[in-house]
ZARODREN-488501 format. One record per residue: z, y, x of N, C-alpha, C, O in turn; residue in three letters; residue number from 1. Coordinates in pm, whole numbers, plus 50000, padded with zeros to 5 digits. Layout:
// residues N
- n_z; n_y; n_x; ca_z; ca_y; ca_x; c_z; c_y; c_x; o_z; o_y; o_x; aa; i
- Z; Y; X; Z; Y; X; Z; Y; X; Z; Y; X; ala; NUM
...
//
This chain:
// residues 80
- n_z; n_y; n_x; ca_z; ca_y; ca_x; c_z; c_y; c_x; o_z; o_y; o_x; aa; i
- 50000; 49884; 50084; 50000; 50000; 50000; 50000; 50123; 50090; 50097; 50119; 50165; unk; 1
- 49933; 50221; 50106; 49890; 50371; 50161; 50045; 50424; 50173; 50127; 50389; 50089; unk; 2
- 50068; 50480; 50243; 50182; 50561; 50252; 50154; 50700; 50281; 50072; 50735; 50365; unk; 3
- 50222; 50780; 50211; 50192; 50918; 50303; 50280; 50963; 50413; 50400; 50937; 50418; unk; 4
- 50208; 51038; 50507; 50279; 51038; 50618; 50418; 51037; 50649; 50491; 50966; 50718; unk; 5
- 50437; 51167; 50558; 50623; 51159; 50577; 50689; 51032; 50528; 50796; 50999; 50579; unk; 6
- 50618; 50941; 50410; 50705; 50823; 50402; 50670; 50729; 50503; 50725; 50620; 50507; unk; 7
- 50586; 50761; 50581; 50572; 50630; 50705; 50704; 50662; 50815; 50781; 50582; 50868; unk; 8
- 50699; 50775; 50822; 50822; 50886; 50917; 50915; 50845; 50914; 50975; 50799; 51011; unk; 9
- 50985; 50855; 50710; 51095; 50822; 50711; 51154; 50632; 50691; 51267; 50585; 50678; unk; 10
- 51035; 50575; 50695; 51022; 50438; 50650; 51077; 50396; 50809; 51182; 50332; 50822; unk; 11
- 50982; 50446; 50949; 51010; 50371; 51073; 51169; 50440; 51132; 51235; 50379; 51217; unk; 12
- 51215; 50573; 51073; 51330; 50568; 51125; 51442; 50513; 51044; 51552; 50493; 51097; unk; 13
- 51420; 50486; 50909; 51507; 50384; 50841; 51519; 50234; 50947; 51626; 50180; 50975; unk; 14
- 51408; 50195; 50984; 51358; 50054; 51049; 51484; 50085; 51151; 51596; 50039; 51129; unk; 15
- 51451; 50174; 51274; 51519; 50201; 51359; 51646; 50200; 51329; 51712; 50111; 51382; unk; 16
- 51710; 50287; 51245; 51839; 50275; 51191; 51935; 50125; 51131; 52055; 50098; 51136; unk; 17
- 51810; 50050; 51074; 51837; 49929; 50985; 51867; 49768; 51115; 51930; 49662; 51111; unk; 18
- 51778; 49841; 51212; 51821; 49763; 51343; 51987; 49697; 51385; 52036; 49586; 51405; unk; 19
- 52042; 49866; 51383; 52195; 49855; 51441; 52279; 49770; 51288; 52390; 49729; 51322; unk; 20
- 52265; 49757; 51224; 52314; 49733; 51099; 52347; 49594; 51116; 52257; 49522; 51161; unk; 21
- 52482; 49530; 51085; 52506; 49381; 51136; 52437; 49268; 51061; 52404; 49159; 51109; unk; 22
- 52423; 49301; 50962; 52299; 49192; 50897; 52201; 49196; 50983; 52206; 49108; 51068; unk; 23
- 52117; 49266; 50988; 51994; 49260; 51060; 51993; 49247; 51233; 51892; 49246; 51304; unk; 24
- 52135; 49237; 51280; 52157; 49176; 51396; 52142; 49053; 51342; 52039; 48991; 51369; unk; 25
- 52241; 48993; 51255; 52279; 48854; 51257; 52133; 48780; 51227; 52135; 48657; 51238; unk; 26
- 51992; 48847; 51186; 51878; 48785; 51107; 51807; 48832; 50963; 51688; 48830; 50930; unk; 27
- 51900; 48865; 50905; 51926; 48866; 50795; 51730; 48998; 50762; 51722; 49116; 50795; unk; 28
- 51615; 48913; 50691; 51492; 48964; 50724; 51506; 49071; 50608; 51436; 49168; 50636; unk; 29
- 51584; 49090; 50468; 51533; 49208; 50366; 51564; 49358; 50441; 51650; 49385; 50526; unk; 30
- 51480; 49431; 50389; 51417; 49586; 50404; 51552; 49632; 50415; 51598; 49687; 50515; unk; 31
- 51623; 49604; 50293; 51693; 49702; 50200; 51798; 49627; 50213; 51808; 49521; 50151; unk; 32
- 51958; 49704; 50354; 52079; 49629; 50350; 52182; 49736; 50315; 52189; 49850; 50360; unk; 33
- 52274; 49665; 50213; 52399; 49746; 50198; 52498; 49741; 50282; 52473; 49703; 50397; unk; 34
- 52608; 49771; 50253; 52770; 49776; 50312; 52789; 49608; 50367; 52828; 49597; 50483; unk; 35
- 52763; 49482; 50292; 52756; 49389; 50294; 52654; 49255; 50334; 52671; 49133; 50341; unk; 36
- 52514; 49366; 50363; 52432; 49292; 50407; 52325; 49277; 50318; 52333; 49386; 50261; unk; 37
- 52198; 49199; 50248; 52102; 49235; 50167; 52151; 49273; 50027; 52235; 49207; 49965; unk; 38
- 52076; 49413; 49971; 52111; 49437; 49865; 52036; 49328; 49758; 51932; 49285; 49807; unk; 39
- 52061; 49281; 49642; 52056; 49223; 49517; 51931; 49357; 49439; 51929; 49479; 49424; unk; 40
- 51839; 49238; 49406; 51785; 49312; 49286; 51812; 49419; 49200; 51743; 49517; 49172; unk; 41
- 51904; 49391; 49168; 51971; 49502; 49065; 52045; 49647; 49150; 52045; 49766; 49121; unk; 42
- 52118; 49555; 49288; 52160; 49635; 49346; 52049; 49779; 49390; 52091; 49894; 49395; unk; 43
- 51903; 49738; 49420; 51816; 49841; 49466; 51752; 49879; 49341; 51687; 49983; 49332; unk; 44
- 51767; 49810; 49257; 51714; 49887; 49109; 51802; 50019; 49099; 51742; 50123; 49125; unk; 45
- 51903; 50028; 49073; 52020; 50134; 49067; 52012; 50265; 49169; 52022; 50384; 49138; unk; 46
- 51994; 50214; 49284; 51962; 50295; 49398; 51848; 50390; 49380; 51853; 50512; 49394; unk; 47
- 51736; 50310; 49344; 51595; 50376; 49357; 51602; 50463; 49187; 51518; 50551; 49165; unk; 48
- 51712; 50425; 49071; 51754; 50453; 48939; 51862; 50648; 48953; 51898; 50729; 48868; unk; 49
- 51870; 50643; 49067; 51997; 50720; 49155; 51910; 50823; 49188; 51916; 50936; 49140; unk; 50
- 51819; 50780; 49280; 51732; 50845; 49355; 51659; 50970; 49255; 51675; 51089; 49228; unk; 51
- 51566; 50852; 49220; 51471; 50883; 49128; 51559; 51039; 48990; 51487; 51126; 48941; unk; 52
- 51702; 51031; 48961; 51705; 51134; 48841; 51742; 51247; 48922; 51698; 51360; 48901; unk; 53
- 51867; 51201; 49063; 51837; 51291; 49158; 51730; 51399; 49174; 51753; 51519; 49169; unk; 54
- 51632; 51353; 49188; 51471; 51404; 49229; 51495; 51451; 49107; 51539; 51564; 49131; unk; 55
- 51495; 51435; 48976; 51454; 51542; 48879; 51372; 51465; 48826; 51289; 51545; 48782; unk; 56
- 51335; 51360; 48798; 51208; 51257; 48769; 51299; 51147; 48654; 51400; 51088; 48694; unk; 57
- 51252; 51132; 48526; 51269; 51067; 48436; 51281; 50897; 48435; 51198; 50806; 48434; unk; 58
- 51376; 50902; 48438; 51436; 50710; 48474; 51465; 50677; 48401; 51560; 50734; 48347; unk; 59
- 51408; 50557; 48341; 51485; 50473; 48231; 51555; 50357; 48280; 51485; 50275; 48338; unk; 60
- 51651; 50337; 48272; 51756; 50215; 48262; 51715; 50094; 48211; 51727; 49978; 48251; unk; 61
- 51672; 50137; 48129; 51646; 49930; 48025; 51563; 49886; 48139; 51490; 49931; 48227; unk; 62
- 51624; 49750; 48082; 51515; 49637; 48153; 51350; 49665; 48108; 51310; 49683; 47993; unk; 63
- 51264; 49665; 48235; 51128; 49641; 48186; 51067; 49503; 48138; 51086; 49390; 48182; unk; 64
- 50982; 49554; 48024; 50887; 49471; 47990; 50840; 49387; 48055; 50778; 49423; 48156; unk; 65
- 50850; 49226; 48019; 50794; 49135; 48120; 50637; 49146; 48166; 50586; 49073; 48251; unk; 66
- 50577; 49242; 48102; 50402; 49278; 48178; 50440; 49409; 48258; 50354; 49441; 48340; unk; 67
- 50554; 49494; 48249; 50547; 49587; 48350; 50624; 49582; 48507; 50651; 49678; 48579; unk; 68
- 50646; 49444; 48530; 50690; 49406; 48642; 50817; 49448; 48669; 50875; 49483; 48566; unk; 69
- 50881; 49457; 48766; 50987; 49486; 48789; 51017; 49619; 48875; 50941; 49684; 48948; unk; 70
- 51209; 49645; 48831; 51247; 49762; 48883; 51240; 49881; 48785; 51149; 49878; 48701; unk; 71
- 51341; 50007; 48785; 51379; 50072; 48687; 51200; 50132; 48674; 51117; 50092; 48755; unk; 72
- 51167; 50223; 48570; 51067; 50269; 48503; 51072; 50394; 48508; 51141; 50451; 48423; unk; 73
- 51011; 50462; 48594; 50975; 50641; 48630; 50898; 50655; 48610; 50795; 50600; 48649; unk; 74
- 50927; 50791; 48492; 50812; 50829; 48461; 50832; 50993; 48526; 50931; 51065; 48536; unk; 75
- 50644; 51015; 48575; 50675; 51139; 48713; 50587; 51225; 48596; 50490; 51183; 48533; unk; 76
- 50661; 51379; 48584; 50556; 51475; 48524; 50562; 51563; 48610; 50647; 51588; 48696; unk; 77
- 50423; 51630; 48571; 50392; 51722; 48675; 50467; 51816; 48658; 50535; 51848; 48561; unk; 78
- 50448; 51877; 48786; 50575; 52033; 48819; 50482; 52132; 48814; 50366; 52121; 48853; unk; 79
- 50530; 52222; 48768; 50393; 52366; 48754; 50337; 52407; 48689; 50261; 52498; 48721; unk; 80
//
């Protein structure tokens, strides 16, 4: 999937950062580690659910529709 630059930026110094992290010493291969080591589905649903109203961007909570795949449901309107 295309990234734009600044998310490649902030994607390889997450990497860098996610290095020192004791899960990912011990092996442990997911992206995305908490306090405890890989976050849970739900656990990064919430996060990116956090993020996302943060930003100002419309998040729905419910579970998605089994044809709209997974992870909370943002919807982005334009600014301006």
């Amino acid at each position: 999937m295309p990234l734009p630059t600044d998310a490649r930026t902030q994607l390889r110094t997450w990497l860098k950062e996610r290095e020192q992290h004791p899960a990912a010493r011990d092996g442990e291969p997911a992206l995305w580690l908490g306090r405890r080591g890989r976050l849970s589905p739900r656990q990064l649903q919430w996060v990116v659910t956090d993020v996302g109203t943060a930003a100002g961007l419309e998040v729905s909570r419910k579970p998605p529709s089994p044809s709209a795949g997974h992870g909370p449901q943002i919807a982005v309107q334009g600014r301006g």
